[in-house]
VMD Tcl script that builds the backbone (N, CA, C; Angstrom):
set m [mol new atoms 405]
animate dup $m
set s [atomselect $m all]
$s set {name element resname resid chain x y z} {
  {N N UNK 1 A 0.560 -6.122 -17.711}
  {CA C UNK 1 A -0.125 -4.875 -17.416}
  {C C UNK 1 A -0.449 -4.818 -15.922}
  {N N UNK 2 A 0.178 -3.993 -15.218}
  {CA C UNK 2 A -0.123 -3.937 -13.899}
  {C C UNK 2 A -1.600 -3.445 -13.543}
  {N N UNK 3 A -2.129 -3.978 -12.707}
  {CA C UNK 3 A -3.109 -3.794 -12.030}
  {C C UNK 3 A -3.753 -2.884 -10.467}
  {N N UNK 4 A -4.465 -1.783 -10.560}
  {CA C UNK 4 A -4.533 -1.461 -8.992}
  {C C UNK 4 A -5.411 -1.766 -8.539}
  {N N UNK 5 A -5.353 -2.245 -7.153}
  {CA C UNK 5 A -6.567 -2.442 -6.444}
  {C C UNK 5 A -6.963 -1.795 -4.906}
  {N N UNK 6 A -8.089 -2.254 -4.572}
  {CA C UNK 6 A -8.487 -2.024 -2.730}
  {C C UNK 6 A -8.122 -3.103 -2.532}
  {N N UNK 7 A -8.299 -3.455 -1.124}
  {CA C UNK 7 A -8.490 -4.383 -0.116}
  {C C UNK 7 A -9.974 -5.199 -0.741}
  {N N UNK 8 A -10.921 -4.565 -0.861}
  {CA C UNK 8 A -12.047 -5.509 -1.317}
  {C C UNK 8 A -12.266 -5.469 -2.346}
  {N N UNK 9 A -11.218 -5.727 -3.206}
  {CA C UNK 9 A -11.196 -5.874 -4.382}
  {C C UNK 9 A -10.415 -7.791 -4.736}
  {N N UNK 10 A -9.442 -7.704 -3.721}
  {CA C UNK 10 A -8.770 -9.175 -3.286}
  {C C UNK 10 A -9.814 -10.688 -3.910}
  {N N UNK 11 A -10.533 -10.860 -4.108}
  {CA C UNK 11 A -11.162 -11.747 -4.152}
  {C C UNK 11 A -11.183 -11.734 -5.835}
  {N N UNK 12 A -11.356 -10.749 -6.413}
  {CA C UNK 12 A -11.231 -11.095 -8.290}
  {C C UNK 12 A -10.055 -10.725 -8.243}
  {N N UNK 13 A -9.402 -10.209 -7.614}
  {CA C UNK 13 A -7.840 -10.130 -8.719}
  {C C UNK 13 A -7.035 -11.802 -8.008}
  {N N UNK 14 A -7.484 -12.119 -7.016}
  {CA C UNK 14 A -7.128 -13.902 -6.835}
  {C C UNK 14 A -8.033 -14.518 -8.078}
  {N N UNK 15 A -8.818 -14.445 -8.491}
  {CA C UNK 15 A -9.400 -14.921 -9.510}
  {C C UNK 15 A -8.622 -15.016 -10.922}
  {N N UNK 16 A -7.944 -13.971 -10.766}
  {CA C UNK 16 A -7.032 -12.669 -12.509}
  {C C UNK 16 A -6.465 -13.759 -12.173}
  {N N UNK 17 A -5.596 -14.207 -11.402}
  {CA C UNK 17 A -4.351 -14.682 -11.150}
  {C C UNK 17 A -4.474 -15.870 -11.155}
  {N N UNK 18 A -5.642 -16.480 -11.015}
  {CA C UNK 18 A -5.703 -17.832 -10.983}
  {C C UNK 18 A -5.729 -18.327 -12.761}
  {N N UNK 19 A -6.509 -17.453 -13.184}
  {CA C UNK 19 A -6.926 -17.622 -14.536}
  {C C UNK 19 A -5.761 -17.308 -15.425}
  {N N UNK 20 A -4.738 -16.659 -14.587}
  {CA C UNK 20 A -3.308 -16.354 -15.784}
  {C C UNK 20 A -2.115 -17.222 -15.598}
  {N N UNK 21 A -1.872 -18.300 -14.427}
  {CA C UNK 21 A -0.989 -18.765 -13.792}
  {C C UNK 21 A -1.101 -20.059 -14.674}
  {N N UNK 22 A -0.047 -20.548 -15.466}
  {CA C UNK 22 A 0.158 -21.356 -16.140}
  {C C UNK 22 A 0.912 -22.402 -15.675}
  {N N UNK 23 A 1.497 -22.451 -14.454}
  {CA C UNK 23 A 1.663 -23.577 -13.417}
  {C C UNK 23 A 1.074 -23.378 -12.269}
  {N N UNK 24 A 0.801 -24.350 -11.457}
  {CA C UNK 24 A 0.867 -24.372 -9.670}
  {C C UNK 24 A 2.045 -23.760 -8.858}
  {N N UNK 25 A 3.183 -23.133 -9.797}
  {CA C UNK 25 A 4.314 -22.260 -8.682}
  {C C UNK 25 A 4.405 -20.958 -8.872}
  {N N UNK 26 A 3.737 -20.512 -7.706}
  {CA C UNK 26 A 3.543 -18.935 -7.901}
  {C C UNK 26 A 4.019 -18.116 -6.969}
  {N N UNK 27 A 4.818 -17.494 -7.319}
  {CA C UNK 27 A 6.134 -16.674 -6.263}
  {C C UNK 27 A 5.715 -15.238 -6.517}
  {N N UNK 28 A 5.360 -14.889 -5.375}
  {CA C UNK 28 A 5.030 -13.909 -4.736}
  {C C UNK 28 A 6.282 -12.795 -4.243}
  {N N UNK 29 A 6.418 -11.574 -5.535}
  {CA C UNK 29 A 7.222 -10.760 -4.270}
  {C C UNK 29 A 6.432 -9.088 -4.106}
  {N N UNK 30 A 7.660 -8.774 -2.921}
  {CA C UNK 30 A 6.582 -7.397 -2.596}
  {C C UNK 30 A 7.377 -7.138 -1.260}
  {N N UNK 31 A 7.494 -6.188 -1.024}
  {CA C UNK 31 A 8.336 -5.704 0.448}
  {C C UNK 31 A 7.190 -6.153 1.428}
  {N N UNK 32 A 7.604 -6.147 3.242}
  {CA C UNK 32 A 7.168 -6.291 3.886}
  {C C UNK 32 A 5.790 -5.457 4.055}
  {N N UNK 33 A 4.752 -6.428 4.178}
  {CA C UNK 33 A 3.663 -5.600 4.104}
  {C C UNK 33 A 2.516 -5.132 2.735}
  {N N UNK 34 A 3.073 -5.927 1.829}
  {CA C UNK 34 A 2.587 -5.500 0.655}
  {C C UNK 34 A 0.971 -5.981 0.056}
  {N N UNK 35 A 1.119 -7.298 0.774}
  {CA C UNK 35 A -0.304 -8.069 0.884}
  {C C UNK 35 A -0.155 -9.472 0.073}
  {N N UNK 36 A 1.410 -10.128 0.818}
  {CA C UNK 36 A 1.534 -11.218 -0.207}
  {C C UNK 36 A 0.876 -12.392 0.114}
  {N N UNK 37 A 0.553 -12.355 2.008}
  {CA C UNK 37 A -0.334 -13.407 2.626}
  {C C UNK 37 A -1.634 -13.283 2.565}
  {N N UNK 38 A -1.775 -12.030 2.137}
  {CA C UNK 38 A -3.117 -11.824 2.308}
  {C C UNK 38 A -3.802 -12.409 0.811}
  {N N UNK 39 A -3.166 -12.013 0.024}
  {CA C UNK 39 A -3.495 -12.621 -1.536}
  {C C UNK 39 A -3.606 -14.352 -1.449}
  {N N UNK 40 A -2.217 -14.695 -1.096}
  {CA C UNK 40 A -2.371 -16.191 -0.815}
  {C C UNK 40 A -3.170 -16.775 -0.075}
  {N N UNK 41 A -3.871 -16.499 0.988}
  {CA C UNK 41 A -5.067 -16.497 2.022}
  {C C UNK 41 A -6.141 -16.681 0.870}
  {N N UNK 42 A -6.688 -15.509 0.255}
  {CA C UNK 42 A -7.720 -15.677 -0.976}
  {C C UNK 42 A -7.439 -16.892 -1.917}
  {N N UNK 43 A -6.176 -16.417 -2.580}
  {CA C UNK 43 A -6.370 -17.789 -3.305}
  {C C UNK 43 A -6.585 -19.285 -2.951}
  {N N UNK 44 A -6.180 -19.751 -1.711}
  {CA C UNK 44 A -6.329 -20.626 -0.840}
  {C C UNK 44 A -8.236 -20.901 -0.868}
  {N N UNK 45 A -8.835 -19.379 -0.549}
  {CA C UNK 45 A -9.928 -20.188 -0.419}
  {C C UNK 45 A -10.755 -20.496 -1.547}
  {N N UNK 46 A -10.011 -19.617 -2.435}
  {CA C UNK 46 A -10.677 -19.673 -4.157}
  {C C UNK 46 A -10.665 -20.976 -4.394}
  {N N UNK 47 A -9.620 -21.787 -4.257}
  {CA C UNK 47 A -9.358 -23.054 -4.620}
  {C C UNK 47 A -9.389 -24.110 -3.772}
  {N N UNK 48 A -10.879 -23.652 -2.837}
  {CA C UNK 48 A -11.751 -24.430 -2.141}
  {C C UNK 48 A -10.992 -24.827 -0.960}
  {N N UNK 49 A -9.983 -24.563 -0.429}
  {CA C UNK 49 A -9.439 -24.658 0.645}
  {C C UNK 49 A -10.004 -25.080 1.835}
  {N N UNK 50 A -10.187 -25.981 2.416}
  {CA C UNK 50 A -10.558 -26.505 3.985}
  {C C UNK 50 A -10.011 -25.609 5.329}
  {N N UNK 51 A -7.976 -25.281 4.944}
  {CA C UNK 51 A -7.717 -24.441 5.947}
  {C C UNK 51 A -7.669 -23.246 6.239}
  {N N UNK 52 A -8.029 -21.902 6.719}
  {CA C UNK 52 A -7.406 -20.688 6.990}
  {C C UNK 52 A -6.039 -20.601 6.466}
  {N N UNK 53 A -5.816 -20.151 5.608}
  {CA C UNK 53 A -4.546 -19.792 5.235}
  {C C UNK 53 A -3.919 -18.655 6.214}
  {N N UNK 54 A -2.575 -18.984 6.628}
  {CA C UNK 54 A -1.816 -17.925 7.532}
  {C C UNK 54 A -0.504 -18.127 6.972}
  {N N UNK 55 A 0.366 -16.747 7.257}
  {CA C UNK 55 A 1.817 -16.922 7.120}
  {C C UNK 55 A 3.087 -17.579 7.824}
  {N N UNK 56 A 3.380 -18.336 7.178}
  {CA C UNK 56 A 4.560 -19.072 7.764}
  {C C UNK 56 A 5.748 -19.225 8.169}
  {N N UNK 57 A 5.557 -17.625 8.543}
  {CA C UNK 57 A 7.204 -17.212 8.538}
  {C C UNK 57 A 8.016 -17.989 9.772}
  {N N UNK 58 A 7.615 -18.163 10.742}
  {CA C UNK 58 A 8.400 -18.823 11.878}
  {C C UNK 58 A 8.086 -20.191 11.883}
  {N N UNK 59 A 7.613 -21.051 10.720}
  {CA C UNK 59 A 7.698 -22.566 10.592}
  {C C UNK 59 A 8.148 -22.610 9.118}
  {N N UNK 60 A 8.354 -21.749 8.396}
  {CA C UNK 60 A 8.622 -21.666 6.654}
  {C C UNK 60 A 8.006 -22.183 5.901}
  {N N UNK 61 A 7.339 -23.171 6.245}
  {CA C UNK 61 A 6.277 -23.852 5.438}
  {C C UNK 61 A 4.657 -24.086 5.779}
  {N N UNK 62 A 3.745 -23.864 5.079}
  {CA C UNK 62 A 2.472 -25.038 5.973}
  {C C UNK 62 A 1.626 -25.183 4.930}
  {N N UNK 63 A 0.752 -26.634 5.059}
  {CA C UNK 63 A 0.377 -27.284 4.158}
  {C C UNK 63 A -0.937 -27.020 4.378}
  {N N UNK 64 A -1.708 -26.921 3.039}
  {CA C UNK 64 A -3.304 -26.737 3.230}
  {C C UNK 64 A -4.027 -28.088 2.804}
  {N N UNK 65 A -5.066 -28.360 2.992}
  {CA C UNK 65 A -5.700 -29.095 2.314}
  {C C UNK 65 A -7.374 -28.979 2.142}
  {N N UNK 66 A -7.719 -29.742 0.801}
  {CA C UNK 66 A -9.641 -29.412 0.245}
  {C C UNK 66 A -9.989 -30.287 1.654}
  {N N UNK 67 A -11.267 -29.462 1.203}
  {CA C UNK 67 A -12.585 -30.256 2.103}
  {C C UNK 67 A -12.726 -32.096 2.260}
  {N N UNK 68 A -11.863 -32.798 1.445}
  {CA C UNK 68 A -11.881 -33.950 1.308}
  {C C UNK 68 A -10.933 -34.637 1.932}
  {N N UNK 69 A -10.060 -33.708 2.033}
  {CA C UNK 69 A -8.627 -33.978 3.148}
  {C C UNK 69 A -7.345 -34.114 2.120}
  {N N UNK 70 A -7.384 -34.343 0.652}
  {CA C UNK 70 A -6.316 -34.029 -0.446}
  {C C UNK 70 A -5.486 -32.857 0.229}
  {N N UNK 71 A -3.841 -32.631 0.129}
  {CA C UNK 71 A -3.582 -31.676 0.063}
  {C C UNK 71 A -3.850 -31.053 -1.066}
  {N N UNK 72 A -4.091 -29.491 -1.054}
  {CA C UNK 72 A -4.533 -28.443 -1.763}
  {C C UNK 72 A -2.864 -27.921 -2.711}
  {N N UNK 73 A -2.153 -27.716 -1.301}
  {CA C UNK 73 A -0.478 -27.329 -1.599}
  {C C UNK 73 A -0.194 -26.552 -0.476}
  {N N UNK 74 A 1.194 -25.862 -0.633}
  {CA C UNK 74 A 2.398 -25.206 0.494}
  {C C UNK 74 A 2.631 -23.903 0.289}
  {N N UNK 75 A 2.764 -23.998 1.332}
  {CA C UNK 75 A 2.907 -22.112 1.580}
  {C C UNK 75 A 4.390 -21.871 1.807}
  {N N UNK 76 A 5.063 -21.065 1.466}
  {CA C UNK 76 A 6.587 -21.353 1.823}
  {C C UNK 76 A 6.697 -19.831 1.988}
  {N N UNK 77 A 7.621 -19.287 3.179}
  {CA C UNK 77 A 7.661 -18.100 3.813}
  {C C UNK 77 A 9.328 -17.865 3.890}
  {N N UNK 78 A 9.871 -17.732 2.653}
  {CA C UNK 78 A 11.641 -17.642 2.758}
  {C C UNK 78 A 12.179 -15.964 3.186}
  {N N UNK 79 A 11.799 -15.805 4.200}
  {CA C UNK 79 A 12.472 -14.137 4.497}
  {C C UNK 79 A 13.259 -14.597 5.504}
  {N N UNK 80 A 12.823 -15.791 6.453}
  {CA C UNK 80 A 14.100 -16.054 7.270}
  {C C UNK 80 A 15.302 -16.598 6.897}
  {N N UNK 81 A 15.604 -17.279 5.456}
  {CA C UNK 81 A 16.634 -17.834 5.369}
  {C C UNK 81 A 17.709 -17.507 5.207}
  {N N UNK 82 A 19.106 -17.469 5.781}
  {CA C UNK 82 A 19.952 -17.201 5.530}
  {C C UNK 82 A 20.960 -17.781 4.294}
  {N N UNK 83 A 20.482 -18.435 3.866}
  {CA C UNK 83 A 21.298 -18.875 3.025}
  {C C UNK 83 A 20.380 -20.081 2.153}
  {N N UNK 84 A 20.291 -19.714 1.066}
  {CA C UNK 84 A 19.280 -20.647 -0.016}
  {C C UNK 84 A 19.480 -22.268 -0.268}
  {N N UNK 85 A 20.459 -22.689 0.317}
  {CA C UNK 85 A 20.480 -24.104 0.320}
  {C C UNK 85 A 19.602 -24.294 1.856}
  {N N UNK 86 A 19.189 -23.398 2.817}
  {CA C UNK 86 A 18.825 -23.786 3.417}
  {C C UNK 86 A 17.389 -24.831 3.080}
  {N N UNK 87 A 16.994 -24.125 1.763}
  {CA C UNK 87 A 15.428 -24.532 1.708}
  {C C UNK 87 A 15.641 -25.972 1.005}
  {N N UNK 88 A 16.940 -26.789 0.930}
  {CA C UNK 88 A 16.785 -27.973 0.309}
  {C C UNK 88 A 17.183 -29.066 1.878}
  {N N UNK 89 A 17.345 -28.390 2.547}
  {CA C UNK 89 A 17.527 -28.978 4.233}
  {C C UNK 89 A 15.802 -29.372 4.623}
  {N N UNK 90 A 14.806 -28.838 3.905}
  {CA C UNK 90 A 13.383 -28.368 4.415}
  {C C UNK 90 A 12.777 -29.748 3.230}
  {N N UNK 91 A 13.833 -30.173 2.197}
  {CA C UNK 91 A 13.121 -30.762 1.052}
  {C C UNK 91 A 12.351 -30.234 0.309}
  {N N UNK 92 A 12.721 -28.712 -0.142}
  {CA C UNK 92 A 11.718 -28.064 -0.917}
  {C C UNK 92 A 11.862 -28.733 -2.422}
  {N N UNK 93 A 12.579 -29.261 -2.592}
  {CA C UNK 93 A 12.646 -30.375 -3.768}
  {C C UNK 93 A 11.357 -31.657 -4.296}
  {N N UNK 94 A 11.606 -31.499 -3.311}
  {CA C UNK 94 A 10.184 -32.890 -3.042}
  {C C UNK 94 A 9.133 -32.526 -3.012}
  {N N UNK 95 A 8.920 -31.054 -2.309}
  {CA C UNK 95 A 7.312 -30.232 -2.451}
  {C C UNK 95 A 7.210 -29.981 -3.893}
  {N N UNK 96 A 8.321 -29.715 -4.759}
  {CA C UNK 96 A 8.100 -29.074 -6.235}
  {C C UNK 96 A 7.906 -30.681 -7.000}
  {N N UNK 97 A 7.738 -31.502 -6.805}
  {CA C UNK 97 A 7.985 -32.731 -7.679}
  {C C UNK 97 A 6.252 -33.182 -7.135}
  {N N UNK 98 A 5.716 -32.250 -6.352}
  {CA C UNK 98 A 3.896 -32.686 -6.224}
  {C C UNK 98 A 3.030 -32.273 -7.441}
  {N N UNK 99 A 1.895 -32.736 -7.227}
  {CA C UNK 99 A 1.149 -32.093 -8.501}
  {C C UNK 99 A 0.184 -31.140 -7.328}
  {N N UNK 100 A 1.356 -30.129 -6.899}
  {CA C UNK 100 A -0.632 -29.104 -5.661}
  {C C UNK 100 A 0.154 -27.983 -5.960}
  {N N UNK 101 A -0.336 -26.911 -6.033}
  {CA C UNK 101 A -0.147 -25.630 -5.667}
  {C C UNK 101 A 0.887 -25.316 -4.347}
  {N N UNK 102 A 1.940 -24.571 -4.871}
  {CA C UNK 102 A 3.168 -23.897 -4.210}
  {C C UNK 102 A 3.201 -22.590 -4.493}
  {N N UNK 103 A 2.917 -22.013 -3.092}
  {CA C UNK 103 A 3.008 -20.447 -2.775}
  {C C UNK 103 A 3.943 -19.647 -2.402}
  {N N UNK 104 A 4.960 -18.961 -2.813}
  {CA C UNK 104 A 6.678 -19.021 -2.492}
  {C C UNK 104 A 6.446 -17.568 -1.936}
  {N N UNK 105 A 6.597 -16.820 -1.141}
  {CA C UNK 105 A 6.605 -15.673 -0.419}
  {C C UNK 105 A 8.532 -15.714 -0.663}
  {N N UNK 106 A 8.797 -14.544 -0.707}
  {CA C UNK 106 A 10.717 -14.206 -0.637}
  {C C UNK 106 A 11.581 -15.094 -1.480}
  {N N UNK 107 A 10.470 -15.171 -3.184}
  {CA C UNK 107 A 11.200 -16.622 -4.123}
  {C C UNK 107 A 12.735 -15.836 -4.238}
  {N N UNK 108 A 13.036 -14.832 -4.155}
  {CA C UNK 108 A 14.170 -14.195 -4.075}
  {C C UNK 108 A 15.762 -14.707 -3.516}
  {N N UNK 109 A 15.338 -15.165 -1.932}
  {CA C UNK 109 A 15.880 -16.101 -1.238}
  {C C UNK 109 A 16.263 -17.410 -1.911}
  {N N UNK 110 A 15.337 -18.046 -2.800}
  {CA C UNK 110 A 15.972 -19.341 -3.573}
  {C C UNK 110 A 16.029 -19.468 -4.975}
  {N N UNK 111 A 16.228 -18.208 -5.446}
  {CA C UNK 111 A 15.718 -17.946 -6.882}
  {C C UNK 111 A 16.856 -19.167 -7.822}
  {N N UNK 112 A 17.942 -20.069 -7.405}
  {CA C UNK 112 A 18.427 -21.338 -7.965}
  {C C UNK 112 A 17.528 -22.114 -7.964}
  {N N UNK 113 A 16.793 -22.646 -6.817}
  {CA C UNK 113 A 16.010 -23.501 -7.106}
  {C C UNK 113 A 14.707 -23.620 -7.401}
  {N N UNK 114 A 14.169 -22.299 -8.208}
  {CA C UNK 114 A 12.781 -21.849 -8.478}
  {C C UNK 114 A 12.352 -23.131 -10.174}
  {N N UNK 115 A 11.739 -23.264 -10.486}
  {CA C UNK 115 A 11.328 -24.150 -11.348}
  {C C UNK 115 A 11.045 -22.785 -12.612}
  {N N UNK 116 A 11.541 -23.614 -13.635}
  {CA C UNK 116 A 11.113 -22.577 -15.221}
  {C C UNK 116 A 9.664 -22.074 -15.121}
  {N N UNK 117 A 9.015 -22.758 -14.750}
  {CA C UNK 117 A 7.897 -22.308 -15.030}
  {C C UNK 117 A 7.093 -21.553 -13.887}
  {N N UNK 118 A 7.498 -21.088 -13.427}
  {CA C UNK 118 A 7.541 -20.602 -11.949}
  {C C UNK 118 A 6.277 -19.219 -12.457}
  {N N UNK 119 A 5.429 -19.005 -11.597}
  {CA C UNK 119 A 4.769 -17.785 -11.967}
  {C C UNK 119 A 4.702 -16.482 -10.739}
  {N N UNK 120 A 5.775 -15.901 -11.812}
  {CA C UNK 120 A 5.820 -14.442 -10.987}
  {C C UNK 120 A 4.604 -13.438 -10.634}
  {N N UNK 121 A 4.973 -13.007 -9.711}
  {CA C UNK 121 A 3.646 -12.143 -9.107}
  {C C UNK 121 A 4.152 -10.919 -8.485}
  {N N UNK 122 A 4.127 -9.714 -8.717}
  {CA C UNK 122 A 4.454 -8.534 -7.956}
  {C C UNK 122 A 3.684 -7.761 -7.303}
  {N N UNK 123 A 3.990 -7.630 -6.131}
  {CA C UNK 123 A 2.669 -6.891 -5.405}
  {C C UNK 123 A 3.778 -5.593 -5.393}
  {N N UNK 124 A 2.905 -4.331 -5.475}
  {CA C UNK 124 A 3.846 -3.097 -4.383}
  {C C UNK 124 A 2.780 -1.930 -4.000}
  {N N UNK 125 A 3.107 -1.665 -3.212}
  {CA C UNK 125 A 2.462 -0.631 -1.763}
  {C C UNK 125 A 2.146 0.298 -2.517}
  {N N UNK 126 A 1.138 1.121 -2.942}
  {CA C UNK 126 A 0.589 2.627 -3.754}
  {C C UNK 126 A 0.372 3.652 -2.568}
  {N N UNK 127 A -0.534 3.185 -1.382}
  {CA C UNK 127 A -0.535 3.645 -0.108}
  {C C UNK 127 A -1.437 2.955 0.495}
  {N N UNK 128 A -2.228 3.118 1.827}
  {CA C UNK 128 A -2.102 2.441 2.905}
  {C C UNK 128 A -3.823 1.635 2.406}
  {N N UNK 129 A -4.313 2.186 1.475}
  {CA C UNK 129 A -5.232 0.804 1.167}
  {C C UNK 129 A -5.102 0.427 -0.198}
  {N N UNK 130 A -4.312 0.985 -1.256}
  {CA C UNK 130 A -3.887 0.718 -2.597}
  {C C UNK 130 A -2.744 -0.177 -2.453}
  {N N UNK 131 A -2.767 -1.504 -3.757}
  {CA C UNK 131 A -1.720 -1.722 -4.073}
  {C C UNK 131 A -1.863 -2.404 -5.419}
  {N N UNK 132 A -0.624 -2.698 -6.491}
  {CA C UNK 132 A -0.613 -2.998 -7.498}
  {C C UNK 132 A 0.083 -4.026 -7.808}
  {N N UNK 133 A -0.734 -4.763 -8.118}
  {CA C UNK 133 A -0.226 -6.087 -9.050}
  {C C UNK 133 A 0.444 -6.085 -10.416}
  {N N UNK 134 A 1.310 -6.850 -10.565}
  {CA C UNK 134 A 1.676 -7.074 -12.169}
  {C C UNK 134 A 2.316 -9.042 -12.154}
  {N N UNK 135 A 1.708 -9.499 -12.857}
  {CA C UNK 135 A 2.498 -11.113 -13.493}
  {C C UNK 135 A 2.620 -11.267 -14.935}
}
mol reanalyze $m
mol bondsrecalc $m
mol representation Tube
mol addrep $m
């Protein structure tokens, strides 16, 4: 059942999502702009996060970690890749074989090597402060 929201609304529907996500791999899609970092940012701090969550598009990856110094999990930013084996050059293999939270922005880009249990997330644009969720 899709969902609409505001902007300050972000903080319980990271909550919805936390409470419906039946693994740690949660792939995020949504055209440019839709609010897929911005969601992942929240959930980051929902789940007590130590770092500022930011997007990773020009490093493809970055790692968060709790207040204790544990990593938390990875942010993965696949809109630059040209080609989906790129992301096993990066060892995205080895990030999926952790027990932390994996945040896949453009799972589109590697949709071979997405895991079964992978939890889809759709964001899309309603207008310039609406947008709607569905997983």
């Amino acid at each position: 059942m899709p969902i609409t929201y505001q902007q300050n609304q972000i903080t319980e529907i990271a909550k919805k999502v936390l409470r419906a996500a039946p693994s740690k791999t949660l792939c995020f899609y949504g055209e440019m702009g839709a609010g897929k970092t911005t969601l992942i940012k929240t959930l980051v701090n929902e789940l007590g996060g130590a770092d500022e969550a930011s997007s990773p598009t020009f490093g493809i990856v970055n790692e968060y970690h709790t207040n204790e110094g544990a990593i938390l999990g990875y942010h993965f930013d696949f809109y630059r890749l040209e080609d989906e084996t790129e992301a096993l050059d990066l060892g995205f293999e080895d990030y999926l074989n952790q027990d932390v939270w994996i945040f896949i922005e453009w799972p589109e880009k590697i949709k071979s090597f997405l895991p079964e249990d992978a939890f889809d997330i759709h964001i899309e644009i309603k207008d310039f402060e609406t947008r709607e969720i569905s997983f």
